[in-house]
Residue frames relative to the residue before (quaternion, step in Angstrom):
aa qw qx qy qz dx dy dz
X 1.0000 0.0000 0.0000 0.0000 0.00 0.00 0.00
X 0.0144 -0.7953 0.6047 0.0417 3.66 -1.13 0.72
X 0.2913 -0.7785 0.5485 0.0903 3.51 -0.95 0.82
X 0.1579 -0.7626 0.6223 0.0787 3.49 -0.62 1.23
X 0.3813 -0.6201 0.6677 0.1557 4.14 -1.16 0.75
X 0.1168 0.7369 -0.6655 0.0216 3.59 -1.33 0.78
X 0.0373 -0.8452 0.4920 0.2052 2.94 -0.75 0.55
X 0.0231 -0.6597 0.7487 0.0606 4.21 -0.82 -0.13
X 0.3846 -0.4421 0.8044 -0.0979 1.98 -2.73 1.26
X 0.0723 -0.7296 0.6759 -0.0747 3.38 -1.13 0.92
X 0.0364 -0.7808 0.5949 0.1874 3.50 -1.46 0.30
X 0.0011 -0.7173 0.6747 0.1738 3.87 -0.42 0.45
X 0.4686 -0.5893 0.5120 0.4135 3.38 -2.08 -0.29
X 0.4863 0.6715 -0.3851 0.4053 3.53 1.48 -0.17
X 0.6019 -0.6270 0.3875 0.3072 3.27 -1.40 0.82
X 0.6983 -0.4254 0.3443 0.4613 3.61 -1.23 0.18
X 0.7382 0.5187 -0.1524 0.4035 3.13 0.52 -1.72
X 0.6283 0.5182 -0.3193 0.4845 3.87 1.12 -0.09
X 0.7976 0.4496 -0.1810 0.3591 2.67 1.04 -1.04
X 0.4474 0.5754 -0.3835 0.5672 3.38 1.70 -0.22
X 0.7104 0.4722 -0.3656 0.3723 3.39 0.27 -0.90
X 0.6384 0.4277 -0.3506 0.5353 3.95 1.03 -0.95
X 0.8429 0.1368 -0.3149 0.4144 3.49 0.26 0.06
X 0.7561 0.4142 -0.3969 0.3150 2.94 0.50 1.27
X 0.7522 0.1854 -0.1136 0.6220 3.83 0.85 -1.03
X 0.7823 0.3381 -0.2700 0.4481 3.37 1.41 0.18
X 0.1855 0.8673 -0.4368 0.1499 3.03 1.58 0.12
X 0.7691 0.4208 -0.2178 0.4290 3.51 0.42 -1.34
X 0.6862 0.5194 -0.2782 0.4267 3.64 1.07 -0.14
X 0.6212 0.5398 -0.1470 0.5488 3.16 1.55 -0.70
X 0.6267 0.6592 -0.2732 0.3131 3.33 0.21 -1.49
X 0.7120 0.5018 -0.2297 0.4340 3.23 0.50 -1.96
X 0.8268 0.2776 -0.1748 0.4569 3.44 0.50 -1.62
X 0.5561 0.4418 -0.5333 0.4595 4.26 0.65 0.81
X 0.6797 0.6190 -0.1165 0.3759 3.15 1.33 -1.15
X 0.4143 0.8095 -0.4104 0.0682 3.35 1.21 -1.33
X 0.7908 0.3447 -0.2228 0.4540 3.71 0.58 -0.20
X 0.4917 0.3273 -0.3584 0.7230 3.58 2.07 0.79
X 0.8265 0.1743 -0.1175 0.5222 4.06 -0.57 -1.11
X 0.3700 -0.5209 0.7689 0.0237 3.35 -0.69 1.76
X 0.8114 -0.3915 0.2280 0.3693 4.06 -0.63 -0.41
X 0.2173 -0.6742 0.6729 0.2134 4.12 -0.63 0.14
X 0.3571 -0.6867 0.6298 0.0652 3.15 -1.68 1.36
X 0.0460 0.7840 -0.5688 -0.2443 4.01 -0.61 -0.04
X 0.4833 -0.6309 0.5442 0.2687 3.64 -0.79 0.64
X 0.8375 -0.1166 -0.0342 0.5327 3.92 0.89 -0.38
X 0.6648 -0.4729 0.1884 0.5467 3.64 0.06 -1.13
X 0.6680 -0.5407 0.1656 0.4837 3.29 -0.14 1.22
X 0.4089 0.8079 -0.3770 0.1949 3.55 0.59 0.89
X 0.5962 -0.5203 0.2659 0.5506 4.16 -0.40 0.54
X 0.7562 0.3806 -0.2910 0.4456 2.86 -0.85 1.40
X 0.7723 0.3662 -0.3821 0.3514 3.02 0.41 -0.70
X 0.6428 -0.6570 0.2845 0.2723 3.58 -1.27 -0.25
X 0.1012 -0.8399 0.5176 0.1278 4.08 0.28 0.07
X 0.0958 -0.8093 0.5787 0.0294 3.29 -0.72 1.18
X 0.2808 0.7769 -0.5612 -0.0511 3.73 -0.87 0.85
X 0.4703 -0.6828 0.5591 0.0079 2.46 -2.09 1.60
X 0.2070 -0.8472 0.4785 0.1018 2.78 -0.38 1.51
X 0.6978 -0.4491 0.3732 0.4148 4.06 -1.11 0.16
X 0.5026 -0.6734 0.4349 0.3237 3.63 -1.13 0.22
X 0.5299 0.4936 -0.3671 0.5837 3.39 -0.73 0.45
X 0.7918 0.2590 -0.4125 0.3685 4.10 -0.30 -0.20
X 0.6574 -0.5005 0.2489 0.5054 3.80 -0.76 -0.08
X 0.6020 0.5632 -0.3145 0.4707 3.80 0.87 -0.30
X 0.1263 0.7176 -0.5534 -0.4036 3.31 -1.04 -0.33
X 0.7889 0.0422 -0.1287 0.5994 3.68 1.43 0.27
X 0.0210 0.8306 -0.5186 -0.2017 3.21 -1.75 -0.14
X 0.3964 -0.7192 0.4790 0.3100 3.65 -0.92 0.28
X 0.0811 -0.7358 0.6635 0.1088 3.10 -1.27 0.59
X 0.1701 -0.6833 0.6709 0.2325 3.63 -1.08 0.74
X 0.3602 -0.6555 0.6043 0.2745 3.98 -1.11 1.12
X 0.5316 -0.5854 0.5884 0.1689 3.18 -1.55 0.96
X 0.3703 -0.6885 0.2902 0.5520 3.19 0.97 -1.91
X 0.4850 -0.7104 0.4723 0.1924 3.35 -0.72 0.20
X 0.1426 -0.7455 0.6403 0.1180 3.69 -1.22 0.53
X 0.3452 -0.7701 0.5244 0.1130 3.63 -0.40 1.25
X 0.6570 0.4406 -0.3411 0.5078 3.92 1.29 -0.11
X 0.5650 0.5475 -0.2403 0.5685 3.64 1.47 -0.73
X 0.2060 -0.6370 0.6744 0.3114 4.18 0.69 -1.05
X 0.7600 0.3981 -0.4428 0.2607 3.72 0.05 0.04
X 0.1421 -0.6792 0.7078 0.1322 3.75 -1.58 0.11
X 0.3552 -0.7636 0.5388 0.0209 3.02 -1.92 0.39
X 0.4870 0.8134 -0.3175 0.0215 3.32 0.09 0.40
X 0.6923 -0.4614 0.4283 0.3528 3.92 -1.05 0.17
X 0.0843 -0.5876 0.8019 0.0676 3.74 -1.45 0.73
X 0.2469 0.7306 -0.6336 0.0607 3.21 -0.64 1.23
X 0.7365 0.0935 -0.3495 0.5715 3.66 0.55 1.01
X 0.8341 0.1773 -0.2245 0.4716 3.46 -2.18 0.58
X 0.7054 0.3986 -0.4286 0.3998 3.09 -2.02 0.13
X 0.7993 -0.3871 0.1124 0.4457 3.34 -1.31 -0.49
X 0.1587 0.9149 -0.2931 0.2276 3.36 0.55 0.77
X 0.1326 0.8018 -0.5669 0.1351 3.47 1.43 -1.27
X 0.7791 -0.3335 0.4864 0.2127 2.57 -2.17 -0.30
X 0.7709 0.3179 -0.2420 0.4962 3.58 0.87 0.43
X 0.7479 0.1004 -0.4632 0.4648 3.22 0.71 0.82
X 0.4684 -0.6549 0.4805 0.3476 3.98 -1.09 0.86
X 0.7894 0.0069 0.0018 0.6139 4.14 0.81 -0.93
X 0.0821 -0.6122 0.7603 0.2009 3.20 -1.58 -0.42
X 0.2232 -0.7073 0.6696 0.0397 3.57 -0.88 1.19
X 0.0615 0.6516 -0.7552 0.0359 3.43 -1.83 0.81
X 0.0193 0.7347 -0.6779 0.0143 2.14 -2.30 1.12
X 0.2268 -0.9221 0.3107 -0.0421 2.78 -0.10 1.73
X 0.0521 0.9055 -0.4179 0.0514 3.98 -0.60 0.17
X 0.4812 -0.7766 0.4040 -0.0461 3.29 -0.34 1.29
X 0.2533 0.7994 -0.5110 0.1890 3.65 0.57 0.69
X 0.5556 -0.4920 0.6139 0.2690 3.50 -1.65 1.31
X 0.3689 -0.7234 0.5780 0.0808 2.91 -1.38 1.81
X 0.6989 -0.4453 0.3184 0.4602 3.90 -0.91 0.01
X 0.8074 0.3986 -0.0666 0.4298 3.31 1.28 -1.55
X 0.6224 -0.3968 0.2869 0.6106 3.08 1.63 -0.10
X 0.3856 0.7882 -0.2719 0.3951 3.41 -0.60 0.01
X 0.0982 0.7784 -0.5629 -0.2598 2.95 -1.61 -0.47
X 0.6501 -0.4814 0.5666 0.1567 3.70 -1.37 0.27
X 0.0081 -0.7825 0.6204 -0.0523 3.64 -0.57 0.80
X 0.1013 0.8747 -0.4722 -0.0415 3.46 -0.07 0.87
X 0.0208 -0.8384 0.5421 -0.0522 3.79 0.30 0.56
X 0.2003 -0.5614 0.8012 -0.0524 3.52 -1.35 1.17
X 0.2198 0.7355 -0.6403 -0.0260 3.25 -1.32 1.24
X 0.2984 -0.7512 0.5152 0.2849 3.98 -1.37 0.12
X 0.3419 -0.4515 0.7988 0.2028 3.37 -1.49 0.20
X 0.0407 -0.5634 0.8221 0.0708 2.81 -1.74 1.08
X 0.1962 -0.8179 0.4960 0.2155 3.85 -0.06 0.61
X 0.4538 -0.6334 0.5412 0.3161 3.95 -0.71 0.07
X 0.9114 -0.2241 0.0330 0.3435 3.79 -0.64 1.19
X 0.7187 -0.3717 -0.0368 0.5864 3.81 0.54 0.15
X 0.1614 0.8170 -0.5414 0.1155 3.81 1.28 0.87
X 0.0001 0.7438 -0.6627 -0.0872 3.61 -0.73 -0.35
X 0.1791 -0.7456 0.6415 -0.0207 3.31 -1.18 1.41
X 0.2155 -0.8026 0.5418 0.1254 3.23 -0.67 1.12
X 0.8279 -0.3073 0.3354 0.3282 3.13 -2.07 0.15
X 0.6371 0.5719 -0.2659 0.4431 3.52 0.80 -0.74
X 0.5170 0.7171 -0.1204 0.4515 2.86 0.99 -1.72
X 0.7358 0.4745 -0.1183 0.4684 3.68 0.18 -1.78
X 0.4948 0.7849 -0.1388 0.3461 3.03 0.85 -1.05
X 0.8602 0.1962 0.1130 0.4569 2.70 -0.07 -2.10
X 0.3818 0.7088 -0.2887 0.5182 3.34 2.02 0.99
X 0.8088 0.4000 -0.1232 0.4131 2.45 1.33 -1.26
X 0.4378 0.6419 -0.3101 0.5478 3.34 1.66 -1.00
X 0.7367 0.3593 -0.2671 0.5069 3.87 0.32 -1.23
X 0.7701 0.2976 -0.4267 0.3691 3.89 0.51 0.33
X 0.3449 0.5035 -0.5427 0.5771 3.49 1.40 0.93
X 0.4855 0.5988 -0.5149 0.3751 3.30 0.28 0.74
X 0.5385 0.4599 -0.0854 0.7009 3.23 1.71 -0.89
X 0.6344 0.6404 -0.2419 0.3591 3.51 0.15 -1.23
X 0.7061 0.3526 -0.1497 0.5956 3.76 0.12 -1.86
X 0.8414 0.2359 -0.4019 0.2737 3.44 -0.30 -1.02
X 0.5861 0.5323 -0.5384 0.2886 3.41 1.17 0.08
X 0.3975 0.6653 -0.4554 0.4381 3.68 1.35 -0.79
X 0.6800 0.5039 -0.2777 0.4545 3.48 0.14 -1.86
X 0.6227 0.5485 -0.3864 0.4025 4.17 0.51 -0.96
X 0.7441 0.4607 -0.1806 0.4489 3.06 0.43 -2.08
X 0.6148 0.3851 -0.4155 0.5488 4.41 0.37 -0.56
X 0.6896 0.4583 -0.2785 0.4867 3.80 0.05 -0.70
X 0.8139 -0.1049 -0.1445 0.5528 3.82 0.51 0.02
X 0.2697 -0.8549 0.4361 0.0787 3.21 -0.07 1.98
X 0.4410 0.6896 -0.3921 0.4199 3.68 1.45 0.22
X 0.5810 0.7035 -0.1927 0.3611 3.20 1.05 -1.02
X 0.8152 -0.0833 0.0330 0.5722 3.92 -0.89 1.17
X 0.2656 0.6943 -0.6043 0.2867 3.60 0.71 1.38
């Protein structure tokens, strides 16, 4: 097994503190309705708490039809969480996890900063390239924008 490190940088106009909240303790309420044409619905096994598990089901038609995440945990004074893809999605047969850690930080101009640090754990002598990673990431602004796009459009939302 080998483990590749990525980091990314994001910018959003939406505040830190929203944005933790949509992608986390509200995830399953949100998602569906920014998303509605990616996240068919998200399952939680308890309350979005370390450990527990998060299933999303994604819509028909895209290359997934779900994935699990196991939550690391989260710090609601910090904006950031952590957690584990350990089944479905982009996964296949050549990588075993994908770890995040994510964080929300107040941008200069307002705003926020998305700073995320993720691993590949590949499966026996696989190797995932730069491209590759990438094109992970691009495909989870699918999710991403329309939640951004949700959260500016109804400024009530994950206050």
């Amino acid at each position: 097994m080998g483990v590749v490190t990525y980091d990314y940088e994001s910018t959003s106009p939406v505040a830190p503190s929203r944005l933790f909240k949509a992608f986390t303790v509200e995830a399953p309420k949100v998602w569906p309705t920014a998303a509605p044409n990616a996240v068919k619905s998200i399952e939680v096994e308890a309350n979005p708490s370390s450990g527990s598990i998060v299933k999303i089901n994604f819509v028909e038609g895209l290359p997934f039809q779900y994935m699990k995440h196991q939550i690391g945990g989260h710090d609601e004074n910090k904006f950031s969480y952590s957690y584990d893809l350990i089944e479905g999605g982009p996964l296949g047969d050549k990588l075993e996890k994908i770890s995040y850690e994510n964080k929300f930080e107040a941008a200069a101009g307002g705003g926020s900063i998305c700073k995320s640090s993720m691993k590949f754990y590949t499966v026996g002598d696989n190797v995932i390239t730069e491209d590759e990673i990438k094109a992970l990431i691009k495909g989870s602004e699918g999710v991403y924008k329309p939640v951004e796009a949700y959260l500016l459009a109804n400024p009530e939302s994950c206050n």
